[in-house]
Structure formats: C-alpha cells, structure tokens
N, C-alpha and C positions, 0 to 999 in steps of 0.2 A: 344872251344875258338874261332876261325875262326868264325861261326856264330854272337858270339858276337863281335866281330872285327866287320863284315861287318854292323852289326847294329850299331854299334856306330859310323860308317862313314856314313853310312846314316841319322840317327841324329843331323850329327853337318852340315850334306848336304852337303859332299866335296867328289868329286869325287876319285878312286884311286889315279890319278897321283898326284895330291897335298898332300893327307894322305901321299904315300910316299915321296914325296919332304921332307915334315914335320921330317921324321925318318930319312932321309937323305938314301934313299936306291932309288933302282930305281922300274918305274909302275911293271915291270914284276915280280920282286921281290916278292913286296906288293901284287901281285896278287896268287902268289904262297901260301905264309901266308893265305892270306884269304880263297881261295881255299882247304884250310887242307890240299897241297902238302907238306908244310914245317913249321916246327913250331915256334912260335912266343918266340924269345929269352926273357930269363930277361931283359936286357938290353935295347928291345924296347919296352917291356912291363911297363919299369918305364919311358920310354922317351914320353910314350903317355900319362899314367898318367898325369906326369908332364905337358906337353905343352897341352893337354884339359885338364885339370881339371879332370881325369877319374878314381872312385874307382875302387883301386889295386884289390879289392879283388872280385870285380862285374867282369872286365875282365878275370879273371883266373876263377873263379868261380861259377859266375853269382850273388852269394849272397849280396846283399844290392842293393842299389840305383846302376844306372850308372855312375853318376856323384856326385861330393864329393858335398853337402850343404854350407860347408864355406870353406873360406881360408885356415880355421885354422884345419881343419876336417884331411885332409892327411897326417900334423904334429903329431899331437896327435895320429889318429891310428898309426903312425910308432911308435913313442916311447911306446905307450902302449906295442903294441907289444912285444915290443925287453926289456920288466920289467919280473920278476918272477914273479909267480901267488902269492905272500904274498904280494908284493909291487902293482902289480893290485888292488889287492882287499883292498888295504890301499888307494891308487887314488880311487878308487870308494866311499870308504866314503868320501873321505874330497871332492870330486866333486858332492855328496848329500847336503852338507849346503851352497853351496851361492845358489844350485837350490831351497833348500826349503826356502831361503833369499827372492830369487826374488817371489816363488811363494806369501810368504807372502805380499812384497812391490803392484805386481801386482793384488792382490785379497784378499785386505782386510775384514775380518769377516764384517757381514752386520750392528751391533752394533757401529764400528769404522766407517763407510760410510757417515752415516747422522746425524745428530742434534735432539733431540728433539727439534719442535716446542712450541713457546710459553711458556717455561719456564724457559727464561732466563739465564738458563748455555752458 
C-alpha cells in the first residue's frame, strides 16, 4: 500500500508536506506511512478517499482505477458492498434495464435511422 500512497501523491503532484496537512498529521508522519515504517489506518484511508476522489479499493489493493470515474461511483460501491449477495444480484438486474434503455435510445437499429427516400412515407 505505501507504494501506492506515494503514487498517488505523485499523481495529484502534491508534495508530502501538503498530502499530510490534508490528513491532518504531520510531514514526518506521512513520510513514515509512505516509507512502509507505519501503516496506513482505516481512518486515513477513507479520509484520502474522500478528499481525492481516491478508489477505496485501488488504495488497499491496487484493484480497479485510482481514481473513482463519477461522484456517484464511491456511493454506490459502499452500499453495494455492505447488501447480501441475493440483494446484489437483484441490483444487478434491475441496473441492466435502463442500461439496455440507453443502449437502445443511444443506438438505434439501422431500419429506425433513416427514411426511405422517394416514397412518401
């Protein structure tokens, strides 16, 4: 995790001492964390999330993006989360029909596109 700590402070181009201002700890602190002296709490782990924009589970992990895609993105994986695997898998259907809603709006069959020419329909 340290590794990715420092990569994602070098991504957003903020030196130590400001990242920690941010967590509200101080440089030597933050340098310790980064350094894989000391490990990085839950608690600054969602406090980074939160104030970048930073996937929970990219930080701990490495897995997915670095950074969450929408606002809406780090709401939803929490709740997802924290559902049983029946009620998961129920969110997943009903979050298939507005996508295949828009996919229809956005890319209508090629028959619904155009007009026949010159025949007055």
């Amino acid at each position: 995790m340290a590794s990715r700590l420092k990569q994602l402070r070098k991504a957003l181009k903020i030196n130590q001492t400001n990242f920690a201002k941010q967590l509200g700890i101080t440089q030597t602190a933050y340098s310790m964390i980064e350094n894989g002296n000391n490990p990085l709490s839950d608690r600054y782990i969602k406090v980074i999330s939160s104030v970048f924009g930073v996937n929970e589970a990219w930080l701990r992990t490495g897995g997915g993006d670095m950074f969450y895609s929408s606002p809406y993105e780090k709401e939803f994986t929490e709740i997802f989360g924290s559902l049983v695997p029946a009620t998961q898998q129920y969110l997943l259907l009903m979050a298939r029909e507005p996508l295949a809603t828009q996919e229809k709006l956005l890319n209508p069959p090629a028959e619904q596109q155009s007009c026949p020419s010159g025949t007055g329909e």
